[in-house]
C-alpha positions as a LaTeX table, in Angstrom:
\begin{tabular}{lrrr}
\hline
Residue & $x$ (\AA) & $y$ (\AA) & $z$ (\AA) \\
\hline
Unk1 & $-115.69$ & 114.97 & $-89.65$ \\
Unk2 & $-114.46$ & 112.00 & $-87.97$ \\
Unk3 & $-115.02$ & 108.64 & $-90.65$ \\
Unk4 & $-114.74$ & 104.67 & $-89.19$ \\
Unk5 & $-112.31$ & 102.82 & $-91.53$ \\
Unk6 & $-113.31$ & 99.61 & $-92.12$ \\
Unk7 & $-111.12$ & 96.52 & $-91.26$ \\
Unk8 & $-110.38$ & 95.89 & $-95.00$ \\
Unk9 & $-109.05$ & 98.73 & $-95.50$ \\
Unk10 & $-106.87$ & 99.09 & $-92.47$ \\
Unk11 & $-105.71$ & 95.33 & $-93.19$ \\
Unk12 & $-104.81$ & 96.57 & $-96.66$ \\
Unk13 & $-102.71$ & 99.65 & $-95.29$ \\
Unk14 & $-100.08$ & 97.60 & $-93.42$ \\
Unk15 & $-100.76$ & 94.48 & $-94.80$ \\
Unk16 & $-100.85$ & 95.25 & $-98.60$ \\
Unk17 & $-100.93$ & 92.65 & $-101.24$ \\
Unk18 & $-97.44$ & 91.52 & $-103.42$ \\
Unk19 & $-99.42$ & 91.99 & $-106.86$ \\
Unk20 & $-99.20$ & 95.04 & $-108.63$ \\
Unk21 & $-102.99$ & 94.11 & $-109.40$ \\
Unk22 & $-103.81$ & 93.94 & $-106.03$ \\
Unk23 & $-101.76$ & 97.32 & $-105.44$ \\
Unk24 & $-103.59$ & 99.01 & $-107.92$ \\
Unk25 & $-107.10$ & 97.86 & $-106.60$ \\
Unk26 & $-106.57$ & 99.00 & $-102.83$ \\
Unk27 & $-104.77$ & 102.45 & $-103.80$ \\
Unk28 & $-107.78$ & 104.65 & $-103.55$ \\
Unk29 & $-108.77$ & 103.38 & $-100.23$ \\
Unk30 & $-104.70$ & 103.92 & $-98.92$ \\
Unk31 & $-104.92$ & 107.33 & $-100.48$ \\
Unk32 & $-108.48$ & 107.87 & $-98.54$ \\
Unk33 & $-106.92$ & 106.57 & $-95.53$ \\
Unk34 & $-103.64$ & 108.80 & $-95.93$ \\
Unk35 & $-105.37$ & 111.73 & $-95.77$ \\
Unk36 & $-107.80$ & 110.93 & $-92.93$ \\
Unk37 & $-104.28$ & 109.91 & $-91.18$ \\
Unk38 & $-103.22$ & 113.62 & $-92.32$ \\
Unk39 & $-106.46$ & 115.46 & $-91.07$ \\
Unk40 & $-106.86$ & 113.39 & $-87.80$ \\
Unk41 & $-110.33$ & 111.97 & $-88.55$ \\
Unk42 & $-109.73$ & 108.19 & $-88.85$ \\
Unk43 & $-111.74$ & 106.65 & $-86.38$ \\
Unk44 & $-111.85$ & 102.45 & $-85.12$ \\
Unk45 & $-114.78$ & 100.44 & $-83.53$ \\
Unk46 & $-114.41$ & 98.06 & $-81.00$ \\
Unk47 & $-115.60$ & 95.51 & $-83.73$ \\
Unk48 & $-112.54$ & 96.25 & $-86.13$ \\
Unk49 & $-109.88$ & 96.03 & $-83.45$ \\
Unk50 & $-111.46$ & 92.55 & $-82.83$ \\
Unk51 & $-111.31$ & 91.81 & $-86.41$ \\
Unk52 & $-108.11$ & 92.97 & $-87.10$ \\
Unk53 & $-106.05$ & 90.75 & $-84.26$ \\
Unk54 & $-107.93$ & 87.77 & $-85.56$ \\
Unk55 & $-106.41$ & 88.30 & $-88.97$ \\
Unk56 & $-102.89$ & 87.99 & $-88.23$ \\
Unk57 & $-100.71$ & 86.22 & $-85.83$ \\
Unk58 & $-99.70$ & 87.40 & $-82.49$ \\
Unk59 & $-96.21$ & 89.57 & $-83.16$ \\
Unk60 & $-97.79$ & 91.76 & $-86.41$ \\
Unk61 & $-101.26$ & 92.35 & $-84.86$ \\
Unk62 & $-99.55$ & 93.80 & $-81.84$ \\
Unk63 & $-97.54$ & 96.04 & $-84.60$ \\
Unk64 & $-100.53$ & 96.75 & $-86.20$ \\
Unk65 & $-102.65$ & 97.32 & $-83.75$ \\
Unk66 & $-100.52$ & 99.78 & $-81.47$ \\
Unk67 & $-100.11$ & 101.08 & $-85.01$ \\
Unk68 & $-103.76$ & 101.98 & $-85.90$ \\
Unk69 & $-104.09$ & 103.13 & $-82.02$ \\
Unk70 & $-101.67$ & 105.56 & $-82.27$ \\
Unk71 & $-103.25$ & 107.03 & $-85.01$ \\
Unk72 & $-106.93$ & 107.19 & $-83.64$ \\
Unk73 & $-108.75$ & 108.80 & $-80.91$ \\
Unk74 & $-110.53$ & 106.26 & $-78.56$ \\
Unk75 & $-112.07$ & 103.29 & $-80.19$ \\
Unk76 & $-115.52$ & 104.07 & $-81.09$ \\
Unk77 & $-117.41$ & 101.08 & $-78.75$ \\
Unk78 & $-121.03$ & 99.62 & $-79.64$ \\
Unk79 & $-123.71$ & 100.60 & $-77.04$ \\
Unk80 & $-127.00$ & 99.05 & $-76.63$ \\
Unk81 & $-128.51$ & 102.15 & $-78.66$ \\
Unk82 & $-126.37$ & 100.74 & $-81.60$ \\
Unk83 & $-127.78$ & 97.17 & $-81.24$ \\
Unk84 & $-131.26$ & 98.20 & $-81.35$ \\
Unk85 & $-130.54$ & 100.61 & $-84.67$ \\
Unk86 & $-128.33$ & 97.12 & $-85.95$ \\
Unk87 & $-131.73$ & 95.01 & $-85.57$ \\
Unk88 & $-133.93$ & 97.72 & $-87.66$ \\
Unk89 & $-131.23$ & 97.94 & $-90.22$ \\
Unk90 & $-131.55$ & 93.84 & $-90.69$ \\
Unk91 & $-135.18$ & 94.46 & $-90.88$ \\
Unk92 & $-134.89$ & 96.99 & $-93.67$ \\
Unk93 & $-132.54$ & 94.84 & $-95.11$ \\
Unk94 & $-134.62$ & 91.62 & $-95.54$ \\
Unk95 & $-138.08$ & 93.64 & $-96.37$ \\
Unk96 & $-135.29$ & 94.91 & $-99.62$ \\
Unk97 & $-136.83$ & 93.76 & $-103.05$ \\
Unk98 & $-134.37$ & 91.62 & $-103.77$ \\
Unk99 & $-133.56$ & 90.73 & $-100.08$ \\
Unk100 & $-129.91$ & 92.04 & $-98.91$ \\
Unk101 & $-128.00$ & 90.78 & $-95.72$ \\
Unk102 & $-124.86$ & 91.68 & $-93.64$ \\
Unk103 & $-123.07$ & 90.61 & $-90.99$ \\
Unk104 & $-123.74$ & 91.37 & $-87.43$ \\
Unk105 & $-120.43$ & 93.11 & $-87.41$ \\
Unk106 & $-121.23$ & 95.25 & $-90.62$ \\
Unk107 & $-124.38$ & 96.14 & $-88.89$ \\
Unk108 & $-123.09$ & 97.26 & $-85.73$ \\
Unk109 & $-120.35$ & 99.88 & $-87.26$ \\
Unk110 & $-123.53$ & 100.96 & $-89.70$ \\
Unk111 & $-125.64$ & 101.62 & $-86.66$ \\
Unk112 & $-122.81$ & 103.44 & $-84.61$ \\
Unk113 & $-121.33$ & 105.20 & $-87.55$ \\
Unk114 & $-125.37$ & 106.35 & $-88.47$ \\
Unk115 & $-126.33$ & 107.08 & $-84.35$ \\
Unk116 & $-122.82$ & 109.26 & $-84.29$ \\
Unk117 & $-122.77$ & 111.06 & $-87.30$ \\
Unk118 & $-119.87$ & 109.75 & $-89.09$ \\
Unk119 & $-118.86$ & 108.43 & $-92.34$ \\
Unk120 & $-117.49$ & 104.89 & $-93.24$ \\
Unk121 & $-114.13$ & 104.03 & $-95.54$ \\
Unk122 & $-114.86$ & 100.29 & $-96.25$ \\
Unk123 & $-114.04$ & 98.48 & $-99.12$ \\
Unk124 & $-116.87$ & 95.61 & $-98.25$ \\
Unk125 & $-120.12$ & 95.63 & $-100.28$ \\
Unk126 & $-122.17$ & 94.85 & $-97.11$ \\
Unk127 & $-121.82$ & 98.93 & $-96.58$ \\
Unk128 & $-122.95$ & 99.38 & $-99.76$ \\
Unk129 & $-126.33$ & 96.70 & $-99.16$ \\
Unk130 & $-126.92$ & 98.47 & $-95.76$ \\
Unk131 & $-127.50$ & 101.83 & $-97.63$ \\
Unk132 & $-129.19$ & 101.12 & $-100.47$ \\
Unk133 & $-131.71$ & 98.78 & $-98.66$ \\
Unk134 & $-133.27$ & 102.17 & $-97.45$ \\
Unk135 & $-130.74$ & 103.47 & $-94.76$ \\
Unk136 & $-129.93$ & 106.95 & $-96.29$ \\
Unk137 & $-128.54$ & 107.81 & $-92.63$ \\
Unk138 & $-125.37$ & 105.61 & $-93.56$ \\
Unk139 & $-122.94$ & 107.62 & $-95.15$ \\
Unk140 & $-119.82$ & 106.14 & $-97.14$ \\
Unk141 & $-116.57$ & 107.24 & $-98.06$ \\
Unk142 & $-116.24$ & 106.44 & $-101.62$ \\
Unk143 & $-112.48$ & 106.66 & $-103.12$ \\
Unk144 & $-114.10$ & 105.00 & $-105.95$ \\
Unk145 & $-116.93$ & 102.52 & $-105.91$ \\
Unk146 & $-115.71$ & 98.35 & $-106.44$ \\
\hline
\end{tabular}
């Protein structure tokens, strides 16, 4: 099964932090992501390639980038059938008891990774709000949960 990895965690693969803390913390996702490296089944949205070469300068996101390419089928894009599913999942969302919210790009990888059939490796609680605000659909790779 092909699963969408999450900008965090791909940021977190070649950019890792100095801190043996901070090491320690993103290990289970690298060891997640190995493995999907290993089996072919890391997948990228459109949305994380644009969030990725915002989050580092010019030289290393091309790196990066050709990088996570490389290792990925065709970038998984957002169609308009994804929008529409991204608007009832902000729906669901608010009408939550306590009220939850994402971001538009959260919502969009929920809503293609849900209309596809795949799994997400994220290491962002907005993943986390989408499904438990009542969208069972969305399934998560869990190394451990933060």
């Amino acid at each position: 099964m092909s699963v969408i990895v999450d900008s965090c965690v791909w940021r977190d693969y070649y950019a890792p932090p100095t801190s043996r803390e901070g090491l320690e913390r993103i290990r289970p996702w690298n060891e997640a992501l190995d493995r999907l490296l290993d089996a072919e089944s890391a997948r990228i949205s459109v949305i994380n390639l644009i969030e990725l070469e915002g989050l580092f300068g010019s030289g290393r996101s091309r790196f990066m980038l050709n990088s996570i390419l490389g290792s990925c089928r065709e970038p998984i894009p957002i169609v308009r059938d994804d929008v529409a599913l991204a608007v009832r999942l902000t729906r669901k969302m608010r009408s939550a008891v306590p009220p939850k919210r994402a971001g538009a790009a959260d919502l969009l990888i929920a809503a293609a990774a849900i209309r596809r059939g795949m799994r997400i490796l994220s290491c962002d609680h907005h993943f986390y709000d989408i499904r438990d605000s009542g969208s069972n659909a969305l399934k998560l790779e869990v190394p451990h949960r933060p």
